[in-house]
Backbone bond lengths (Angstrom), bond angles and torsions (degrees), N, CA, C in turn:
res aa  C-N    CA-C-N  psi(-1)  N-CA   C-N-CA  omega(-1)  CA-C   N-CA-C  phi
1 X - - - 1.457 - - 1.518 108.66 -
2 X 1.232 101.21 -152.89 1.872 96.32 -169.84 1.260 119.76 -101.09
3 X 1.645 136.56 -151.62 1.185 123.31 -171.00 1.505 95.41 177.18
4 X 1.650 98.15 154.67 1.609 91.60 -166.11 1.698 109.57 -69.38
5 X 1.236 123.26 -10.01 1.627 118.72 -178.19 1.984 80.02 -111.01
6 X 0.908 119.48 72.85 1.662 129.17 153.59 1.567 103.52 -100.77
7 X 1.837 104.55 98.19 1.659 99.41 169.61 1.521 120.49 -52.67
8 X 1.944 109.60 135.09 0.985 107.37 163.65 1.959 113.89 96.09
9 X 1.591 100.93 5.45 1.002 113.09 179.56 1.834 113.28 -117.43
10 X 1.668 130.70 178.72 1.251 107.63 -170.68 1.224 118.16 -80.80
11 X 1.523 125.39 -7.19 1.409 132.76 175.40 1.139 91.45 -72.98
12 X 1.037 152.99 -39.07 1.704 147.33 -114.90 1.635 107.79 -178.55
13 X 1.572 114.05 51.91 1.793 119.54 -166.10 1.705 77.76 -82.30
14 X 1.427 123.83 150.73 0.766 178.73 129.27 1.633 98.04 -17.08
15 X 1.799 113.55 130.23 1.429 110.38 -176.53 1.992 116.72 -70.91
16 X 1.678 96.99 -3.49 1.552 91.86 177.91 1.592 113.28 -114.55
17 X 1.831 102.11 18.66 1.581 103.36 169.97 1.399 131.04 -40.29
18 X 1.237 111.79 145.23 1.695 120.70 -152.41 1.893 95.04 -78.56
19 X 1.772 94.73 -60.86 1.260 116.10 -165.86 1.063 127.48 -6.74
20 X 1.639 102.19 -69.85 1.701 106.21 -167.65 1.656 103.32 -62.42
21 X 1.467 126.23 -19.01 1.297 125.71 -137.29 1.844 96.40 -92.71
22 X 1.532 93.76 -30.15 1.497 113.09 177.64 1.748 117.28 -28.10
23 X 1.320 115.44 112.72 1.425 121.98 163.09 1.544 100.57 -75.99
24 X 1.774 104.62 141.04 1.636 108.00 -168.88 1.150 107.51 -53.14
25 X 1.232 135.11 -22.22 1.332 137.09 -148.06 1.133 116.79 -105.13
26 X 1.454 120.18 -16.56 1.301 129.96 -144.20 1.865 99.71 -102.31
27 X 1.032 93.79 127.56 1.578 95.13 177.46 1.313 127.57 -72.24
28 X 1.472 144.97 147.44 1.176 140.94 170.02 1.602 114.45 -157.17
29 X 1.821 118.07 171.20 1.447 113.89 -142.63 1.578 80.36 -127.29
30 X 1.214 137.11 137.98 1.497 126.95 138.63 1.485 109.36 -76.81
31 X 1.598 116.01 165.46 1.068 130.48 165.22 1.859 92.52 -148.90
32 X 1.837 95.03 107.83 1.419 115.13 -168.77 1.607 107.54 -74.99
33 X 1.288 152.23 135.95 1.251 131.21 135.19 1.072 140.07 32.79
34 X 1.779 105.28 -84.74 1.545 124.66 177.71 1.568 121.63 -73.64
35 X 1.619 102.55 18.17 1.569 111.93 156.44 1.263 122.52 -94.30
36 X 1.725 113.98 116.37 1.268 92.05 -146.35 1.852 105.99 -79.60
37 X 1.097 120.22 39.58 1.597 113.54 -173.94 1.458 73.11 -130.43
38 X 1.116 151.99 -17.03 1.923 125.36 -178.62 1.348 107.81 -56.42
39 X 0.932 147.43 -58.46 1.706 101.12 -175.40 1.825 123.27 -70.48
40 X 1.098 114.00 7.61 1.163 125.24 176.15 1.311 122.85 -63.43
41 X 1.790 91.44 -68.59 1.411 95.11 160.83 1.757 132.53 -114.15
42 X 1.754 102.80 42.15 1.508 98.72 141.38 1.701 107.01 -80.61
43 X 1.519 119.10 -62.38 1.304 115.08 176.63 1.165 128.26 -34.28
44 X 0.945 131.68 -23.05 1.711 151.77 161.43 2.044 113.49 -48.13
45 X 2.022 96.09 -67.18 0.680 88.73 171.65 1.568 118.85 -70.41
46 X 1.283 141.04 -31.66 0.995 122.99 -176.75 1.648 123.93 -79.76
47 X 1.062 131.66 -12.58 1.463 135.77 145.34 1.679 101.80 -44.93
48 X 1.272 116.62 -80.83 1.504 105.70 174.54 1.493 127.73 -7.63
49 X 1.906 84.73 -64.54 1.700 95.47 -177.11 1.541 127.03 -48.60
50 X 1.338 95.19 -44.40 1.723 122.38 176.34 1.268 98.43 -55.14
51 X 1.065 126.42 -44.87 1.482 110.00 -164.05 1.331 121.88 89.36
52 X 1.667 109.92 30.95 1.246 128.28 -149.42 2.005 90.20 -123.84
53 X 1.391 129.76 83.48 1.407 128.00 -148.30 1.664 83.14 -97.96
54 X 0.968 124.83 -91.96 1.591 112.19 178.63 1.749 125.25 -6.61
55 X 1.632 114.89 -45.51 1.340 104.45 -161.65 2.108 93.58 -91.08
56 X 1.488 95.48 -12.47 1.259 93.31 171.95 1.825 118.72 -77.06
57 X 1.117 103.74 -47.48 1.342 107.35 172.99 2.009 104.91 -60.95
58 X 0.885 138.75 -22.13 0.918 140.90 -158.89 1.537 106.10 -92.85
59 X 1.545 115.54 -48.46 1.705 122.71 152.45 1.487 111.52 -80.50
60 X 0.916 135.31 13.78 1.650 120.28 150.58 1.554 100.52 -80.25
61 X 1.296 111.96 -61.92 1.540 102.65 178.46 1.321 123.84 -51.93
62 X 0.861 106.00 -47.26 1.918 92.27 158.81 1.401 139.46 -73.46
63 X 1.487 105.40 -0.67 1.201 105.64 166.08 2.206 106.17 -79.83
64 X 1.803 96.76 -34.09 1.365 88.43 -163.09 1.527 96.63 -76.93
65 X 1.366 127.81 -21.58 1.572 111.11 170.55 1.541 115.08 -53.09
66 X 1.415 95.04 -26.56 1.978 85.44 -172.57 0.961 111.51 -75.01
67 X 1.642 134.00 -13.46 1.451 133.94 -140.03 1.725 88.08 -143.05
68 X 1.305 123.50 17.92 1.704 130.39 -176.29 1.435 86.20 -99.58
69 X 1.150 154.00 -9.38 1.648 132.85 168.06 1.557 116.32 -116.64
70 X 1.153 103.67 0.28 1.376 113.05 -172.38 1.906 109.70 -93.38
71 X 1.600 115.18 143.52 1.556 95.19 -168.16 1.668 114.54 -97.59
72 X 1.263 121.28 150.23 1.351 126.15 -142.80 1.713 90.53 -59.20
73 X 1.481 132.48 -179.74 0.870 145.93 151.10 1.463 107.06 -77.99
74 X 1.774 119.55 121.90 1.491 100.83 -170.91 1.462 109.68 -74.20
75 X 1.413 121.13 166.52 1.595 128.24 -169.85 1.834 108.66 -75.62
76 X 1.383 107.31 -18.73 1.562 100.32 160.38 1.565 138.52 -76.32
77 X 1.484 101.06 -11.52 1.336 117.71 173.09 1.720 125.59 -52.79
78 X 1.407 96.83 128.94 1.899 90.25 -177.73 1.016 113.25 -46.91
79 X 1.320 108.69 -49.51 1.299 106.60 -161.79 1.728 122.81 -61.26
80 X 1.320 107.39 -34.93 1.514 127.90 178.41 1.624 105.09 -74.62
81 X 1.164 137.23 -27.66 1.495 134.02 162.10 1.545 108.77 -83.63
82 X 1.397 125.15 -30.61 1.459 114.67 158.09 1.390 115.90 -37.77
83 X 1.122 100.28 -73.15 1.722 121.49 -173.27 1.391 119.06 -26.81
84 X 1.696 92.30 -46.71 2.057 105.85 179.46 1.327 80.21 -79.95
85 X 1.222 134.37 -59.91 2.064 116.78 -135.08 2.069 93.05 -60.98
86 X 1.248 118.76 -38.41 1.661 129.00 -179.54 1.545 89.39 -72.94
87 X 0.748 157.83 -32.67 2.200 144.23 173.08 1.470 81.76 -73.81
88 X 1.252 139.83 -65.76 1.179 124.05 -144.41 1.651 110.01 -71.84
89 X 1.293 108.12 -36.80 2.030 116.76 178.34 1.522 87.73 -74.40
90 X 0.914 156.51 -11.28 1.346 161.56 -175.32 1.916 88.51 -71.01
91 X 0.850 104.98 -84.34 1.964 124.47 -172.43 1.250 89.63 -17.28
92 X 1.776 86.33 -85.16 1.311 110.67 -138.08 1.661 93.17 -67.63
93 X 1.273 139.23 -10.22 1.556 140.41 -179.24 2.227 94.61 -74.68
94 X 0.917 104.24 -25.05 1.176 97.69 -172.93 1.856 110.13 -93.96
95 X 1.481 88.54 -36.30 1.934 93.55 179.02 1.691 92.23 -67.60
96 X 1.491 124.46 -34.15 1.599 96.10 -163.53 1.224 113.24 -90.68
């Protein structure tokens, strides 16, 4: 389990923490721990970032093997229209 020097946590945020940096307005997503695909797809995103397309394509597919027996979240779910309505204030927070 965790520990008070657990990188990346609030005892222990991380020297490129978002938080303090946060405009009030500005929207943003956690992806907690106890999901069991979060480190999956932080590494994901950061292959992306890198510019690293192979090792990214390479953990998407393993993310969808992990998530190939598991049953979808249905599309009426709050939580799953949360998710888009926060991508979508995401955009348009950046176009305005």
């Amino acid at each position: 389990m965790s520990t008070d020097r657990t990188l990346g946590s609030k005892s222990n945020p991380s020297k490129f923490d978002c938080y303090p940096d946060l405009a009030d307005d500005e929207p943003y997503f956690v992806i907690r721990a106890d999901d069991p695909l979060s480190n999956a797809l932080v590494e994901l995103h950061a292959y992306i970032g890198a510019g690293q397309a192979g090792a990214a394509h390479n953990k998407l597919a393993e993310i969808m093997e992990l998530t190939r027996d598991r049953p979808p979240r249905p599309s009426d779910s709050p939580k799953y229209r949360e998710t888009f309505a926060i991508s979508s204030s995401m955009e348009k927070w950046r176009e305005g």
